[in-house]
mmCIF file of the N, C-alpha and C atoms, coordinates in Angstrom:
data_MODEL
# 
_entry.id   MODEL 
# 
loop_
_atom_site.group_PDB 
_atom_site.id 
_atom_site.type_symbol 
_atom_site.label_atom_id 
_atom_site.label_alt_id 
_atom_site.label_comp_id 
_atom_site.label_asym_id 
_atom_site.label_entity_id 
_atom_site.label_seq_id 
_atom_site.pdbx_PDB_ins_code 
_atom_site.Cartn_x 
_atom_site.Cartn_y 
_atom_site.Cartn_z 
_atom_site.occupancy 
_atom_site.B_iso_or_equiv 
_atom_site.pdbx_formal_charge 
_atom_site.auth_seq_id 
_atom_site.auth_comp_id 
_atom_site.auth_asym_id 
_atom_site.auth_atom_id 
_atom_site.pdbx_PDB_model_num 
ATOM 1   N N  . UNK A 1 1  ? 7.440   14.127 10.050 1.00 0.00 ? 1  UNK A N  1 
ATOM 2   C CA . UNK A 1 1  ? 6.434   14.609 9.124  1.00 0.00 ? 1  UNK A CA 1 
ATOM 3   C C  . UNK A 1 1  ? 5.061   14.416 9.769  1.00 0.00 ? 1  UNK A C  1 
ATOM 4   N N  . UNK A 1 2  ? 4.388   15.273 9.611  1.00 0.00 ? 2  UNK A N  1 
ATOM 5   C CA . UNK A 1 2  ? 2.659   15.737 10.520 1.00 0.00 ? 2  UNK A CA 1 
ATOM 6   C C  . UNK A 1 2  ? 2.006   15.710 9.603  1.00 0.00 ? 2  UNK A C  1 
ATOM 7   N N  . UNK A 1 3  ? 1.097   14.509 9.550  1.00 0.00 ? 3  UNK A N  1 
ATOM 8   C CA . UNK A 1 3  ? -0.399  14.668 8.269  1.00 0.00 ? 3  UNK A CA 1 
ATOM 9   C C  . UNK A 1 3  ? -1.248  14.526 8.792  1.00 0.00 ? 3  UNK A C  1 
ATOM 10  N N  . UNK A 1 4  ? -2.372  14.854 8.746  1.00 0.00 ? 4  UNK A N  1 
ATOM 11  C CA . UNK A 1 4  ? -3.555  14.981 9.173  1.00 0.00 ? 4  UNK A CA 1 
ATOM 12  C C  . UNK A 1 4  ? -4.525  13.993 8.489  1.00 0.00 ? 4  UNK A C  1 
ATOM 13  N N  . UNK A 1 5  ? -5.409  12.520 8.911  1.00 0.00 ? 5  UNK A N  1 
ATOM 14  C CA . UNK A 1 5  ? -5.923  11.785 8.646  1.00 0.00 ? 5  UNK A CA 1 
ATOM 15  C C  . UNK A 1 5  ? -7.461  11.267 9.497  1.00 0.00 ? 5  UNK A C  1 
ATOM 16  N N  . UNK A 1 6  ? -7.932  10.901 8.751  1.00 0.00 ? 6  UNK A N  1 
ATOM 17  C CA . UNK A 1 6  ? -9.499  10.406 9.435  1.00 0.00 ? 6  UNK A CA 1 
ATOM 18  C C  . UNK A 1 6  ? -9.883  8.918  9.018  1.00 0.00 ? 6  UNK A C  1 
ATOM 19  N N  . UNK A 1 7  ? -9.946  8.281  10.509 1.00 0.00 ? 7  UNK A N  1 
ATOM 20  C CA . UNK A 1 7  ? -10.489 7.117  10.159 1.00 0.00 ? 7  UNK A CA 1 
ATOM 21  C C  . UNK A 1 7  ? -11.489 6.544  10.763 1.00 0.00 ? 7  UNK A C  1 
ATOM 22  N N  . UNK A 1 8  ? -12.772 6.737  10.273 1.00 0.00 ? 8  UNK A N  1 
ATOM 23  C CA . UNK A 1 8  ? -14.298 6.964  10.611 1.00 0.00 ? 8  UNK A CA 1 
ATOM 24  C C  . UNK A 1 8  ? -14.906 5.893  9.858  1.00 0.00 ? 8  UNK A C  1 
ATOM 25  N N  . UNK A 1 9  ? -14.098 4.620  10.081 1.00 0.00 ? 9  UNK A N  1 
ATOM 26  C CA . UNK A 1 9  ? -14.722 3.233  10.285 1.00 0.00 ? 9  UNK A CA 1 
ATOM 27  C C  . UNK A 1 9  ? -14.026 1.699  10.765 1.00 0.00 ? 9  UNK A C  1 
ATOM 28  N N  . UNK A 1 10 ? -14.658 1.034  10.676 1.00 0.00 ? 10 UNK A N  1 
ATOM 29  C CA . UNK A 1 10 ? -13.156 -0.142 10.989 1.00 0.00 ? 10 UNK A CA 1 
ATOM 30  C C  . UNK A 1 10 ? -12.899 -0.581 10.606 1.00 0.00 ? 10 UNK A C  1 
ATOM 31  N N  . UNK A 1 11 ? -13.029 -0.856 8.929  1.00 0.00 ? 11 UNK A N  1 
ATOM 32  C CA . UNK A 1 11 ? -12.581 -1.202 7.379  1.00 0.00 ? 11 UNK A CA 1 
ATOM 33  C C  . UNK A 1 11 ? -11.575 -0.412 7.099  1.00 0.00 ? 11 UNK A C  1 
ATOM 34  N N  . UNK A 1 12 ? -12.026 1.050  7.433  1.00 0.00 ? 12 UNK A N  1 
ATOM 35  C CA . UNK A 1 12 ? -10.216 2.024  7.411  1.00 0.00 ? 12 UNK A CA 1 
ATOM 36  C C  . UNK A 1 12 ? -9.233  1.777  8.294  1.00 0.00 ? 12 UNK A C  1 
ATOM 37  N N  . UNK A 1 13 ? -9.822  1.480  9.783  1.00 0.00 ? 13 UNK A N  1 
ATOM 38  C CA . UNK A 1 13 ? -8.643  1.338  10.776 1.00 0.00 ? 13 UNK A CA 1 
ATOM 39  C C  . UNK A 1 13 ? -7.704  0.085  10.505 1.00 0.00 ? 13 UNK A C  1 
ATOM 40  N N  . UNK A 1 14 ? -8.791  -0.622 10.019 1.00 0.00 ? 14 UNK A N  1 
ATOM 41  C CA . UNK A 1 14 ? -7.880  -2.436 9.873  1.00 0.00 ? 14 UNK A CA 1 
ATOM 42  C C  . UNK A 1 14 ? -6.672  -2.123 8.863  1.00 0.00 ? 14 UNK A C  1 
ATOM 43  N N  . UNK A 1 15 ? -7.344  -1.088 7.708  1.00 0.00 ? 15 UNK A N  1 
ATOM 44  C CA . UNK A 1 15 ? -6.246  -0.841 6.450  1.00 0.00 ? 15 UNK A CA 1 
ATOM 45  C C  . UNK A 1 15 ? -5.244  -0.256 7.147  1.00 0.00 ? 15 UNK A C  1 
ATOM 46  N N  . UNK A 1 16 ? -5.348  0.615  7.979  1.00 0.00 ? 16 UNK A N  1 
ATOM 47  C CA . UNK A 1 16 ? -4.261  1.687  8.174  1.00 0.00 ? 16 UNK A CA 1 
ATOM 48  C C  . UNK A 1 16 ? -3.583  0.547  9.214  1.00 0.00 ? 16 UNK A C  1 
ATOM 49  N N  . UNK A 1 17 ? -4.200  -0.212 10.120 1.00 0.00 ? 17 UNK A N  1 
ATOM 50  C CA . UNK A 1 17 ? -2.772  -0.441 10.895 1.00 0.00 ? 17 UNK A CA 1 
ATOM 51  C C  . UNK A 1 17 ? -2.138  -1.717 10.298 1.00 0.00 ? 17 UNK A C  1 
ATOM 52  N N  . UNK A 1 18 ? -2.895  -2.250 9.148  1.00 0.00 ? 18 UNK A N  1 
ATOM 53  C CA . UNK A 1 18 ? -2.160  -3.074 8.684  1.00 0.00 ? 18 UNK A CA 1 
ATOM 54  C C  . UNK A 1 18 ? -1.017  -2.686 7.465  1.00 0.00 ? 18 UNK A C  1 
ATOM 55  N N  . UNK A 1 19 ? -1.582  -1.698 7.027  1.00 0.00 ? 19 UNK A N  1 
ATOM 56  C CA . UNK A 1 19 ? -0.277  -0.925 5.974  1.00 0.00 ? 19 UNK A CA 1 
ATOM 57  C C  . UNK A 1 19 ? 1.051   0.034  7.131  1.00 0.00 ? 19 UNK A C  1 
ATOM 58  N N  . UNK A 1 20 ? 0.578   0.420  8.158  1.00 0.00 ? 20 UNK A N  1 
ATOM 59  C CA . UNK A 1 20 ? 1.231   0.898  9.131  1.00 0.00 ? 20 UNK A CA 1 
ATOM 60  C C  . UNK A 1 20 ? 2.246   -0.300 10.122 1.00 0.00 ? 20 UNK A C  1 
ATOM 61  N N  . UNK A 1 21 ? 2.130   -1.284 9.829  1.00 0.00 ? 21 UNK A N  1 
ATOM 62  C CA . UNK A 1 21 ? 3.009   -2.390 10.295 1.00 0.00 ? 21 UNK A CA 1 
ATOM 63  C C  . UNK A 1 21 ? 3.809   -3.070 9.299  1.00 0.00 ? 21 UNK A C  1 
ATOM 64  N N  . UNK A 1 22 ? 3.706   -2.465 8.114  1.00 0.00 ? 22 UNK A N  1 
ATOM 65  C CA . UNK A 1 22 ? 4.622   -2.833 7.017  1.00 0.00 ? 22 UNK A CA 1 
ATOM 66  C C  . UNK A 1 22 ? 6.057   -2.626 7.584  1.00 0.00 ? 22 UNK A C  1 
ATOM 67  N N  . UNK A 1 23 ? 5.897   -0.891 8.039  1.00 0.00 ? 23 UNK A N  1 
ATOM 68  C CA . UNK A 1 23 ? 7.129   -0.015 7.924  1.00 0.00 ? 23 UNK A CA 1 
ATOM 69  C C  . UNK A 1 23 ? 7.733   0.243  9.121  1.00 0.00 ? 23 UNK A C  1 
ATOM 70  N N  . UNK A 1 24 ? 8.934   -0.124 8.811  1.00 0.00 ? 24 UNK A N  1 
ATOM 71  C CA . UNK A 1 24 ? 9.879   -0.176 10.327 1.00 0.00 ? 24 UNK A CA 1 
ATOM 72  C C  . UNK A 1 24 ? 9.981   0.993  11.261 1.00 0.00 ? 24 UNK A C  1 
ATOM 73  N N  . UNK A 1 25 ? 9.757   1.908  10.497 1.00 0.00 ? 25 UNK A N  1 
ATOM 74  C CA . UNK A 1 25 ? 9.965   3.756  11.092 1.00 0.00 ? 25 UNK A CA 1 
ATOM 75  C C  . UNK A 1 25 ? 8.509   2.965  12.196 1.00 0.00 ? 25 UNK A C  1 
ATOM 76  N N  . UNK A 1 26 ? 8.792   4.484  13.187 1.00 0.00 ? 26 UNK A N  1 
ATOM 77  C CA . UNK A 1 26 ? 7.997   4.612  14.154 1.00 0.00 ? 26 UNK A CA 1 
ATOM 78  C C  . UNK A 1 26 ? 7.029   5.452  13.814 1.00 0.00 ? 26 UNK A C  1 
ATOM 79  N N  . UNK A 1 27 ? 5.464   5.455  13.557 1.00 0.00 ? 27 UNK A N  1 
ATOM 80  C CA . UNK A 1 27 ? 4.342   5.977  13.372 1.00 0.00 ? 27 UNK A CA 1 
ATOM 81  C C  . UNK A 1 27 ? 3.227   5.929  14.566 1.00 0.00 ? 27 UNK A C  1 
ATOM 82  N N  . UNK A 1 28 ? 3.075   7.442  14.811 1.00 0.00 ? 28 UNK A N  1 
ATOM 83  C CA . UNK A 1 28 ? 1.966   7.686  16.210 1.00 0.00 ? 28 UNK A CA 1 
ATOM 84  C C  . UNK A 1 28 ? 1.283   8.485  16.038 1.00 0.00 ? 28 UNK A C  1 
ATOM 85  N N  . UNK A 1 29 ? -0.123  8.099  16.079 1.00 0.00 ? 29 UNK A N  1 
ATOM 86  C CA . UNK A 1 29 ? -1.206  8.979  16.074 1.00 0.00 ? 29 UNK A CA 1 
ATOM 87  C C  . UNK A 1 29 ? -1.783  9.877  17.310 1.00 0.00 ? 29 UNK A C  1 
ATOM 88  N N  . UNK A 1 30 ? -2.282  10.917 17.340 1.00 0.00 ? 30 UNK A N  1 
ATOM 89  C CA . UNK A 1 30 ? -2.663  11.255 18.267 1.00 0.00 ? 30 UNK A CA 1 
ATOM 90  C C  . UNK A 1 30 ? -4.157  12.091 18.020 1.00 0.00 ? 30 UNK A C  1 
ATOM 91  N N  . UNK A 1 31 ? -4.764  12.266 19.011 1.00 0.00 ? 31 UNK A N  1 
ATOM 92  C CA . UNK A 1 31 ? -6.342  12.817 19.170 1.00 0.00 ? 31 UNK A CA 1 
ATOM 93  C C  . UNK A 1 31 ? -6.586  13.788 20.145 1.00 0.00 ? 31 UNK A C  1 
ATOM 94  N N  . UNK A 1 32 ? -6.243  15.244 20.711 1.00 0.00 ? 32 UNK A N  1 
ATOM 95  C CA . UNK A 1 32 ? -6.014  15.520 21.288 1.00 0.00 ? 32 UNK A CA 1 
ATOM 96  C C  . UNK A 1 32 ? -4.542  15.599 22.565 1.00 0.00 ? 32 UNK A C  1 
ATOM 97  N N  . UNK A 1 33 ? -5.298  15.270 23.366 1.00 0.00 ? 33 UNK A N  1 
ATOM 98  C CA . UNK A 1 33 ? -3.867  15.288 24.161 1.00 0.00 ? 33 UNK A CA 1 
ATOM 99  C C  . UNK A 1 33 ? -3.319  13.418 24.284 1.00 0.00 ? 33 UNK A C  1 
ATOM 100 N N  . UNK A 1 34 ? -3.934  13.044 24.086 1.00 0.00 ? 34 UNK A N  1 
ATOM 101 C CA . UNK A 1 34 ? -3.846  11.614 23.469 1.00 0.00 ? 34 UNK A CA 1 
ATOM 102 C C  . UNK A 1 34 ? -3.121  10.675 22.210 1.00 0.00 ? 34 UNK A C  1 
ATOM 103 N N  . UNK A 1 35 ? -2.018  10.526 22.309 1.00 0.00 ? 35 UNK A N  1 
ATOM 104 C CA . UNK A 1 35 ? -1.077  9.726  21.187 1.00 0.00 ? 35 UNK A CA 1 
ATOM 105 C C  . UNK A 1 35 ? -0.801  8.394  21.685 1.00 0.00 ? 35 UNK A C  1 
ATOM 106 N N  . UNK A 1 36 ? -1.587  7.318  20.190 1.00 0.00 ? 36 UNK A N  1 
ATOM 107 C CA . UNK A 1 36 ? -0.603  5.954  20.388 1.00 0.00 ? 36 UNK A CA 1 
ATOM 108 C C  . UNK A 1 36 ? 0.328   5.806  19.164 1.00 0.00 ? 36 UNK A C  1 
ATOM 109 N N  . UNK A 1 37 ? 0.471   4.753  19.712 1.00 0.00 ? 37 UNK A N  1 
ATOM 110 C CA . UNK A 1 37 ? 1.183   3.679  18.456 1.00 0.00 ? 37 UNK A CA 1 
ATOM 111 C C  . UNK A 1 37 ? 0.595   3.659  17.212 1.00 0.00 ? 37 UNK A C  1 
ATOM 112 N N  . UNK A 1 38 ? 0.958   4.143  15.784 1.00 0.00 ? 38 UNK A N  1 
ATOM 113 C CA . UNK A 1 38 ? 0.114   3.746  14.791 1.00 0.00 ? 38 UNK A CA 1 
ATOM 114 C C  . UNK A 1 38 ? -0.456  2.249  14.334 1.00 0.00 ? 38 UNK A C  1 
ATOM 115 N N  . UNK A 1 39 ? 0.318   1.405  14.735 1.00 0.00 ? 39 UNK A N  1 
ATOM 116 C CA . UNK A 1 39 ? 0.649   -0.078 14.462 1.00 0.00 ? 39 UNK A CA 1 
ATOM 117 C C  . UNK A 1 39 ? -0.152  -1.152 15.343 1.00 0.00 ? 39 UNK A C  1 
ATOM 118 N N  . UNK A 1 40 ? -0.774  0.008  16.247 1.00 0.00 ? 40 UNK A N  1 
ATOM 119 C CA . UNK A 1 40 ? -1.725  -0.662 17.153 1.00 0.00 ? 40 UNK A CA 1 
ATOM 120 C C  . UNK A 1 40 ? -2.994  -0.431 17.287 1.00 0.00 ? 40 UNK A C  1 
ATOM 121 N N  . UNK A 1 41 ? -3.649  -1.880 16.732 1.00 0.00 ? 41 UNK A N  1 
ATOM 122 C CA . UNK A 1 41 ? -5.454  -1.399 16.538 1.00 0.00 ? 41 UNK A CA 1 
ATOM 123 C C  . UNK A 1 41 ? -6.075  -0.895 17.660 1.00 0.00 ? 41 UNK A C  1 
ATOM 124 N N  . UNK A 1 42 ? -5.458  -1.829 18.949 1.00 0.00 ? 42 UNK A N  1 
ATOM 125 C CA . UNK A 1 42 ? -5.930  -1.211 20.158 1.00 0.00 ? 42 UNK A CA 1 
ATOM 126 C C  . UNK A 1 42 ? -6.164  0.416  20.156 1.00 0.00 ? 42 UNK A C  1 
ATOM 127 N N  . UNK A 1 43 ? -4.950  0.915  20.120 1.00 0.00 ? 43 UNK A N  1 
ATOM 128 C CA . UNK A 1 43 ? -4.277  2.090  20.463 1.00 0.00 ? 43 UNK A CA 1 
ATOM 129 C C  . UNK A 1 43 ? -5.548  2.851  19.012 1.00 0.00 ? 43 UNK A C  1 
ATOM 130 N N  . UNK A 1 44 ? -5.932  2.860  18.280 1.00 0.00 ? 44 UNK A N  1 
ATOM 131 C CA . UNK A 1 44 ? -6.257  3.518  17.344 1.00 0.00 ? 44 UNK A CA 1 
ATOM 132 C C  . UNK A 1 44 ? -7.403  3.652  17.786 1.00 0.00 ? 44 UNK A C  1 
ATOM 133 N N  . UNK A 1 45 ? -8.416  2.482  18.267 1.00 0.00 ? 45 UNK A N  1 
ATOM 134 C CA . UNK A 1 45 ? -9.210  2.467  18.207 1.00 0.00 ? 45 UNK A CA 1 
ATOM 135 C C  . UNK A 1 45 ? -9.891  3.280  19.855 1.00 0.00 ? 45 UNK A C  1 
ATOM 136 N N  . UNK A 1 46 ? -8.856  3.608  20.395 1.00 0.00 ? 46 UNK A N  1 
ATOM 137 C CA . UNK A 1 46 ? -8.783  4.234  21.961 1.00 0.00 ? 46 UNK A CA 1 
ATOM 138 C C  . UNK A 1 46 ? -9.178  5.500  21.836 1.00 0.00 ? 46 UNK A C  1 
ATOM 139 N N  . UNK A 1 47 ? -8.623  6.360  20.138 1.00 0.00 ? 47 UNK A N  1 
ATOM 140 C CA . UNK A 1 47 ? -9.107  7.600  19.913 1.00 0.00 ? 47 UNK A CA 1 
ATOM 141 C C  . UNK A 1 47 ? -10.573 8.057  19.588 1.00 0.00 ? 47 UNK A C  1 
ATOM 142 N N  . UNK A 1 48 ? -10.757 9.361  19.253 1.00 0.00 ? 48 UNK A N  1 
ATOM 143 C CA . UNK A 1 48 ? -11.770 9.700  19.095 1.00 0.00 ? 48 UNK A CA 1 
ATOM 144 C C  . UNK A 1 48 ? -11.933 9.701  17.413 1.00 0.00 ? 48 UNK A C  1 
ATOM 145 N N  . UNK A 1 49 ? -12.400 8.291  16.482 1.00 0.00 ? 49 UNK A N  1 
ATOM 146 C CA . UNK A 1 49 ? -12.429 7.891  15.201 1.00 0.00 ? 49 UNK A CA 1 
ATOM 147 C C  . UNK A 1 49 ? -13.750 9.132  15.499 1.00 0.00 ? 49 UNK A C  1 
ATOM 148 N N  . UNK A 1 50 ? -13.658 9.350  13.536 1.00 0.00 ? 50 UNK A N  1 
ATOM 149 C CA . UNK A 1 50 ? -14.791 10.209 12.905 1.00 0.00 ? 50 UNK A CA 1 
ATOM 150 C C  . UNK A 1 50 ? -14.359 11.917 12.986 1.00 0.00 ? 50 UNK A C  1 
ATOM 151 N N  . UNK A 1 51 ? -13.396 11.985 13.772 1.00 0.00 ? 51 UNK A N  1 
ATOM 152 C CA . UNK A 1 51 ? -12.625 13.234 14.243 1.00 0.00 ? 51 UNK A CA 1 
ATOM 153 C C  . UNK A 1 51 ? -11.083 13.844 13.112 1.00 0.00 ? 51 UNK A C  1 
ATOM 154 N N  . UNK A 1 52 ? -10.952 14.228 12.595 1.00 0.00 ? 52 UNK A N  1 
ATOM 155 C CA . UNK A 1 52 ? -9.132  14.247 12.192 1.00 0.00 ? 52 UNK A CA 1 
ATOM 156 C C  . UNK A 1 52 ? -7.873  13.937 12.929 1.00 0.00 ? 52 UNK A C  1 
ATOM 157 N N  . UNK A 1 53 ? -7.245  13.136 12.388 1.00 0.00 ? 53 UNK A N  1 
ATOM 158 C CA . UNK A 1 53 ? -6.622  12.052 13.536 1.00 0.00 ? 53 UNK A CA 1 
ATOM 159 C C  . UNK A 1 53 ? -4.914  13.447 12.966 1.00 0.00 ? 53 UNK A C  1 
ATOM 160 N N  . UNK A 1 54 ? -3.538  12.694 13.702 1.00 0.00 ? 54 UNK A N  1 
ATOM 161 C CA . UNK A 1 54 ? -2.654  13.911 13.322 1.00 0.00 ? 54 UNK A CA 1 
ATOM 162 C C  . UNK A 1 54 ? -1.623  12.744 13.734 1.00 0.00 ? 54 UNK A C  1 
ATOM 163 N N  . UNK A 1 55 ? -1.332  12.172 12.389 1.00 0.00 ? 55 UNK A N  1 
ATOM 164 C CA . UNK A 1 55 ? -0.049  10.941 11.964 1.00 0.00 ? 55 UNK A CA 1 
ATOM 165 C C  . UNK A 1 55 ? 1.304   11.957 12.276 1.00 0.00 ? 55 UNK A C  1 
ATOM 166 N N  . UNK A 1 56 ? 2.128   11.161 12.788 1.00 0.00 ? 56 UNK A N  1 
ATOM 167 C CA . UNK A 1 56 ? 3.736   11.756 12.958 1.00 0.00 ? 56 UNK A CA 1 
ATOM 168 C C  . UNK A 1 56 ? 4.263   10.141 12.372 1.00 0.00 ? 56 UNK A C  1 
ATOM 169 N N  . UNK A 1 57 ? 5.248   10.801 11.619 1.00 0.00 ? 57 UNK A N  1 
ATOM 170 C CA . UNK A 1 57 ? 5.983   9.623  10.350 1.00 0.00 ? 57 UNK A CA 1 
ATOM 171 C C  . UNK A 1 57 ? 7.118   9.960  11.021 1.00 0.00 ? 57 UNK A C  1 
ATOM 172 N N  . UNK A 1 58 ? 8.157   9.094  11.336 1.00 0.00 ? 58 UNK A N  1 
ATOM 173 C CA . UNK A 1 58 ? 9.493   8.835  12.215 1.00 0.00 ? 58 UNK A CA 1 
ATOM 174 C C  . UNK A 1 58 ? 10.405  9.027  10.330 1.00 0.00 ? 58 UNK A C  1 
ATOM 175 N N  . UNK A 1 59 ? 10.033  8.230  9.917  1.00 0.00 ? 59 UNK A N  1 
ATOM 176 C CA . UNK A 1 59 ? 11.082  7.725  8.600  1.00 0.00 ? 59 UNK A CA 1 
ATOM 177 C C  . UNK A 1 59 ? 11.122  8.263  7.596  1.00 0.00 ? 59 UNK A C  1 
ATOM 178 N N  . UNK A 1 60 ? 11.516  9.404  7.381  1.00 0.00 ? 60 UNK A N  1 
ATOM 179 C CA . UNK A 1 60 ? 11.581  10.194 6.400  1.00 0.00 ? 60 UNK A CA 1 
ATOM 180 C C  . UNK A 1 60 ? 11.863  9.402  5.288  1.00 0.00 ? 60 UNK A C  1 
ATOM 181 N N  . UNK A 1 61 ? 12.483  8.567  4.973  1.00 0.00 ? 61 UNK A N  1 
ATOM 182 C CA . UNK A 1 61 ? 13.079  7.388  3.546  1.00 0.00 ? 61 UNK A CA 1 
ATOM 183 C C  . UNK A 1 61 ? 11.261  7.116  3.283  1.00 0.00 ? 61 UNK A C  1 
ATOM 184 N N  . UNK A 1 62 ? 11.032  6.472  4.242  1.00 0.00 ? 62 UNK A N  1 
ATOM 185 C CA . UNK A 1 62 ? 9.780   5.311  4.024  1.00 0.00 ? 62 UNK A CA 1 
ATOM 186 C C  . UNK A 1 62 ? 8.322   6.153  3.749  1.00 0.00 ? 62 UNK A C  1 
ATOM 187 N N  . UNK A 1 63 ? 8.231   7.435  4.532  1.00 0.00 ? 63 UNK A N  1 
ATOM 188 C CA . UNK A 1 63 ? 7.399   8.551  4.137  1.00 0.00 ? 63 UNK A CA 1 
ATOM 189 C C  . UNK A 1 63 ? 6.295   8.573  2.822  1.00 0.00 ? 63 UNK A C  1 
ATOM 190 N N  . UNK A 1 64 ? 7.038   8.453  2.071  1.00 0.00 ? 64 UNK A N  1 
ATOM 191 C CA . UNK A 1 64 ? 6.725   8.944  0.656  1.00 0.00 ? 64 UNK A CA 1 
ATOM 192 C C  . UNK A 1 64 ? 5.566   7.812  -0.106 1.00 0.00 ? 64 UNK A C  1 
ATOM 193 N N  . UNK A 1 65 ? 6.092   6.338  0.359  1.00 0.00 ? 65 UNK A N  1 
ATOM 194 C CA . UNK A 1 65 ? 5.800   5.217  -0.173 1.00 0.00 ? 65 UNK A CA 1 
ATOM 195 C C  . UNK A 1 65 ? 4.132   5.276  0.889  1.00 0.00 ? 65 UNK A C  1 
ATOM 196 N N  . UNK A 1 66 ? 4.518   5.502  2.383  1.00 0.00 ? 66 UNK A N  1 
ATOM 197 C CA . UNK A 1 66 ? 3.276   4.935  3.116  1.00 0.00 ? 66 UNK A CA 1 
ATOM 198 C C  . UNK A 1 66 ? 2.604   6.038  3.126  1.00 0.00 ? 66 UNK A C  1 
ATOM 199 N N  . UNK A 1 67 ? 2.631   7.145  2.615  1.00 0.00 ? 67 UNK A N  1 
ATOM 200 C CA . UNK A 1 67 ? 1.447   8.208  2.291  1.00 0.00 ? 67 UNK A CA 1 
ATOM 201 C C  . UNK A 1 67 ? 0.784   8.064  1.081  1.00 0.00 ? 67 UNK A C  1 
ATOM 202 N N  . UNK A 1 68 ? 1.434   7.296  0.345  1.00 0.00 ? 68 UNK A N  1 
ATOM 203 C CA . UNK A 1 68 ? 1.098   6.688  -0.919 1.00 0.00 ? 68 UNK A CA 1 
ATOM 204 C C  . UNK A 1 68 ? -0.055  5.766  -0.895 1.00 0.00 ? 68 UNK A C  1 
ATOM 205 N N  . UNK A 1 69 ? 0.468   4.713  -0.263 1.00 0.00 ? 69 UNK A N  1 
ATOM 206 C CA . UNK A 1 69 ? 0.049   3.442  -0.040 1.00 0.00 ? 69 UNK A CA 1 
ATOM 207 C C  . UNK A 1 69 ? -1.665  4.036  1.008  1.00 0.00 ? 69 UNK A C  1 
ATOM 208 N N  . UNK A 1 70 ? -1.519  5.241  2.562  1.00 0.00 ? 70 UNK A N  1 
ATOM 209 C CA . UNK A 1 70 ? -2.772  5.866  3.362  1.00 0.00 ? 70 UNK A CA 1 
ATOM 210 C C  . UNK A 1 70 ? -3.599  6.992  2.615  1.00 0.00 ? 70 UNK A C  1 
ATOM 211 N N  . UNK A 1 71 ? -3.075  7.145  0.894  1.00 0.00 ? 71 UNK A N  1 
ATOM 212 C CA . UNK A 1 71 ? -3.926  7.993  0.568  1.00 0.00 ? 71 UNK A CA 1 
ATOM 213 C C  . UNK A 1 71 ? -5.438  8.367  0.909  1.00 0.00 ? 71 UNK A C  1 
ATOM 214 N N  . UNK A 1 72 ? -6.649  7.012  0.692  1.00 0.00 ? 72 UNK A N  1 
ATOM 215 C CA . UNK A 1 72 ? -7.938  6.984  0.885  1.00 0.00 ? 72 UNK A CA 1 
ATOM 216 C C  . UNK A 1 72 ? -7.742  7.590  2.775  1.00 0.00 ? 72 UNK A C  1 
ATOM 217 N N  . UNK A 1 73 ? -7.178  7.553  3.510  1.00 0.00 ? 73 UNK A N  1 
ATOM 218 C CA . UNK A 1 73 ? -7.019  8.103  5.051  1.00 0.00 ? 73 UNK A CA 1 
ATOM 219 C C  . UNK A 1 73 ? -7.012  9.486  5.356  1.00 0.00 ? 73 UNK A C  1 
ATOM 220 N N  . UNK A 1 74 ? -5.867  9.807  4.257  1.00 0.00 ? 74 UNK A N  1 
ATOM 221 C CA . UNK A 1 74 ? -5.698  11.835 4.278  1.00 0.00 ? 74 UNK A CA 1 
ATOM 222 C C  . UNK A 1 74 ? -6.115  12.146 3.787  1.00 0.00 ? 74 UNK A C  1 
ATOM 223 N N  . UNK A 1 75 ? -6.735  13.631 5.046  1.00 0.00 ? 75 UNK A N  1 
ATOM 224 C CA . UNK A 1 75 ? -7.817  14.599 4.799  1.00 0.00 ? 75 UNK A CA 1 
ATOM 225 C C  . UNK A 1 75 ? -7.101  15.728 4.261  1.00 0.00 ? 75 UNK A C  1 
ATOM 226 N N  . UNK A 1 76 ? -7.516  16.390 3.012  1.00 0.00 ? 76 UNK A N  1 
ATOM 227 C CA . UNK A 1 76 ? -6.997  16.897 2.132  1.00 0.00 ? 76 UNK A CA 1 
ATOM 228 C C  . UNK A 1 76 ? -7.303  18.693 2.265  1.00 0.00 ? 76 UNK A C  1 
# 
């Protein structure tokens, strides 16, 4: 699953990779030709924040709950 998200501060990034390490599925962001780890602040913070970021969700089960949980993240 491909959502499209923005995180254009580091009060959002801290939320997202700390709700993003809840969930066992594999979650990776990418910024261009550029994809990390969702689960990694490093890795998040490597992109180009303030831009629309483009989440890939591994866990279709778990999906539902952590788009729930990254609402304030997705750009609508």
């Amino acid at each position: 699953m491909n959502i499209m998200i923005r995180l254009d501060s580091v009060k959002k990034v801290k939320e997202f990779v700390n709700i993003a390490s809840r969930y066992a599925g594999k979650i990776q962001v990418s910024s261009g030709r550029y994809t990390v780890d969702g689960k990694s602040i490093m890795g998040i913070f490597s992109l180009e924040l303030g831009s629309d970021l483009s989440m890939e969700i591994e866990d279709r089960e778990e999906s539902s709950r952590l788009i729930r949980e990254l609402q304030r993240c997705i750009v609508a």
